[in-house]
C-alpha positions as YAML, in Angstrom:
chain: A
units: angstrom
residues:
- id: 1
  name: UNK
  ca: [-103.41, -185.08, -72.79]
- id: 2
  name: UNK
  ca: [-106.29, -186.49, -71.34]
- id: 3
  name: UNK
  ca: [-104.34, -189.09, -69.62]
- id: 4
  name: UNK
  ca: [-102.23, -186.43, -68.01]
- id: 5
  name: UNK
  ca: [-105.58, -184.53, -67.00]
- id: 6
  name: UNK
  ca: [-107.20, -187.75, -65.17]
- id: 7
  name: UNK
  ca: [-103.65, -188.69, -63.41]
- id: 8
  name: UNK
  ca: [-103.73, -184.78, -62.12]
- id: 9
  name: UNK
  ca: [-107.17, -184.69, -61.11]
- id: 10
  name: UNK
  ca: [-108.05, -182.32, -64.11]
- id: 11
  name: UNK
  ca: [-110.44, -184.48, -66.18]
- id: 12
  name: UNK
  ca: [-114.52, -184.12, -65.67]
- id: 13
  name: UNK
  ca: [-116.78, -186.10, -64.24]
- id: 14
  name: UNK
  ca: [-116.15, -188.84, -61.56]
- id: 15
  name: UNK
  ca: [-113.79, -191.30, -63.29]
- id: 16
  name: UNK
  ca: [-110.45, -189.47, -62.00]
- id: 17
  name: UNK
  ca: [-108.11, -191.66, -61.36]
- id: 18
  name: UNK
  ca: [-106.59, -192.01, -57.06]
- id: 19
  name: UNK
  ca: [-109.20, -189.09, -57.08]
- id: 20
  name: UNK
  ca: [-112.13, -190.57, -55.18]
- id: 21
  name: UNK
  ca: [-114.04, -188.91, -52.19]
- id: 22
  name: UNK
  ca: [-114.22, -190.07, -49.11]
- id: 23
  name: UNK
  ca: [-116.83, -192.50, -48.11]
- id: 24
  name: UNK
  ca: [-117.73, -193.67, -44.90]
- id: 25
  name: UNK
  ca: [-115.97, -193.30, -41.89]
- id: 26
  name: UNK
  ca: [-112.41, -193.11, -41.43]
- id: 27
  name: UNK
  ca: [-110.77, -195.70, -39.14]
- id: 28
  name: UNK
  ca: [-108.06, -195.63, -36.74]
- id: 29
  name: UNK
  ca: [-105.39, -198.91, -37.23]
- id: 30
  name: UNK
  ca: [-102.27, -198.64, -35.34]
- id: 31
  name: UNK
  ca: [-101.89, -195.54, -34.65]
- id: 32
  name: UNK
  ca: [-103.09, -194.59, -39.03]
- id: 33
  name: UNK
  ca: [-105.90, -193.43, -40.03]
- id: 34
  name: UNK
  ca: [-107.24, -194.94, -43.31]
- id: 35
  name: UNK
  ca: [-110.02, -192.94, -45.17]
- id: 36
  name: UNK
  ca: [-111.04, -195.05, -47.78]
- id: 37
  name: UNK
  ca: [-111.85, -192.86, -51.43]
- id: 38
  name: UNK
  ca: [-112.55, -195.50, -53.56]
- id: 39
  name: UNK
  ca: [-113.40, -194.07, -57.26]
- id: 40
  name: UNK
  ca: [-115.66, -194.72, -60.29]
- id: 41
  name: UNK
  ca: [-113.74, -196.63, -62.82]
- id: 42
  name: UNK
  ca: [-114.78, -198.98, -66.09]
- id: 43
  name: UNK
  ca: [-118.38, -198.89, -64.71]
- id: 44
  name: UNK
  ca: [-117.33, -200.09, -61.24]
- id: 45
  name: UNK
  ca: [-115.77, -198.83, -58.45]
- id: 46
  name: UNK
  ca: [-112.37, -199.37, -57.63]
- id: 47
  name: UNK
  ca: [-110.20, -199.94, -54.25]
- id: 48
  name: UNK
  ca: [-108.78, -197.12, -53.25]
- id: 49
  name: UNK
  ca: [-107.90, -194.97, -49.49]
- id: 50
  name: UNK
  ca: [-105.43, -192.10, -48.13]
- id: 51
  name: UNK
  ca: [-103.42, -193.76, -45.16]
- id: 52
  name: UNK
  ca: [-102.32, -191.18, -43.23]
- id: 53
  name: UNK
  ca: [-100.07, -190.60, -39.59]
- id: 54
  name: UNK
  ca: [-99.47, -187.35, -37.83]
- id: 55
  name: UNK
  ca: [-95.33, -187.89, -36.89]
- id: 56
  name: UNK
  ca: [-92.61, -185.53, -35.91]
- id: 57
  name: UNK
  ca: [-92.24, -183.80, -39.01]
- id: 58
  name: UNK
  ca: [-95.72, -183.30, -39.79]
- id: 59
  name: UNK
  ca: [-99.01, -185.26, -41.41]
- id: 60
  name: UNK
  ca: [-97.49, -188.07, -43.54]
- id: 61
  name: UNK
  ca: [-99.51, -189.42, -46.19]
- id: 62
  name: UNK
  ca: [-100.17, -192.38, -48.47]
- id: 63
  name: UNK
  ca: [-102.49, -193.19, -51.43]
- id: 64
  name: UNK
  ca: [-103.14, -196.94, -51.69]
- id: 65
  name: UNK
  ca: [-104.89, -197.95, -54.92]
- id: 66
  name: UNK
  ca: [-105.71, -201.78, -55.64]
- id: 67
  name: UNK
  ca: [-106.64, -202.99, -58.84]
- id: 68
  name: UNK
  ca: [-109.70, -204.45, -56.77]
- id: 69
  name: UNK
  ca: [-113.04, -203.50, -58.59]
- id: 70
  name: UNK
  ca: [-116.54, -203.69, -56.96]
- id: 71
  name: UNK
  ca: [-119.73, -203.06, -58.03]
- id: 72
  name: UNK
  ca: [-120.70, -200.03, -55.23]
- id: 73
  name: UNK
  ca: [-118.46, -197.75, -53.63]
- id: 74
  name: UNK
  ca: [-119.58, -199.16, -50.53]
- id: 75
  name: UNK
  ca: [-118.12, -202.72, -51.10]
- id: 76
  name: UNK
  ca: [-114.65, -201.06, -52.40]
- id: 77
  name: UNK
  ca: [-114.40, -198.77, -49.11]
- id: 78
  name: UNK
  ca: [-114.81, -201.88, -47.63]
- id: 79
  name: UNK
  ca: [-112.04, -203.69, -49.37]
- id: 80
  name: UNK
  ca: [-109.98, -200.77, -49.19]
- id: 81
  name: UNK
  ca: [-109.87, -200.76, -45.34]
- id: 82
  name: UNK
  ca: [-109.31, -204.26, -45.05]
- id: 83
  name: UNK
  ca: [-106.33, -203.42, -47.43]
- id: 84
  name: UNK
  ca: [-104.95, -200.98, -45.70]
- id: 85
  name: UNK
  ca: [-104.68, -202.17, -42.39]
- id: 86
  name: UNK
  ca: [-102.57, -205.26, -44.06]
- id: 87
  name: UNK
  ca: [-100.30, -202.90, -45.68]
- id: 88
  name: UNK
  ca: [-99.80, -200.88, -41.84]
- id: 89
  name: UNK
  ca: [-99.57, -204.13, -40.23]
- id: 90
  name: UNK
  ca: [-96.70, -205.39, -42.69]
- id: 91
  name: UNK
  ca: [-94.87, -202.18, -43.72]
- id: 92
  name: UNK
  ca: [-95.48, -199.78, -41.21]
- id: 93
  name: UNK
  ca: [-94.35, -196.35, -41.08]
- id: 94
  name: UNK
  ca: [-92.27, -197.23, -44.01]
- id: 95
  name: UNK
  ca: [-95.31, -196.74, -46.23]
- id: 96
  name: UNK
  ca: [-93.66, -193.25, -46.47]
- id: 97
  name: UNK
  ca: [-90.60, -193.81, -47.56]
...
């Protein structure tokens, strides 16, 4: 059950997994903006950010998690920019698909 709980975003504490905050600034690529929420994981901290595109239908969004650890959430948001804007620059909207 506990599995279920951190994949949900029910478990305690800051080791939720894809459940990050925010940290730092969000940054515009392409027309996406990537927020980066990397999270607390195994001691570390690992990649993780919400790509996101406002589009006809609505705000489309997409969670990008890397198995990338670091050892501050600071270097991961870092990573997990970087990351992003190669995923929008090869895959474009299709991210949402």
């Amino acid at each position: 059950m506990s599995f279920l709980k951190r994949l949900f975003g029910g478990a305690d504490g800051g080791g939720q997994a894809g459940a990050g905050k925010p940290v730092g600034e969000a940054v515009e690529h392409k027309g996406f903006t990537i927020q980066p929420t990397p999270f607390a994981e195994g001691g570390q901290y690992q990649t993780c950010a919400m790509i996101s595109k406002d589009m006809d239908g609505g705000r489309k969004e997409h969670r990008l998690v890397r198995a990338d650890r670091f050892p501050s959430a600071e270097l991961a948001a870092d990573q997990a920019v970087r990351k992003g804007r190669q995923v929008i620059d090869e895959q474009g909207e299709a991210i949402f698909d």
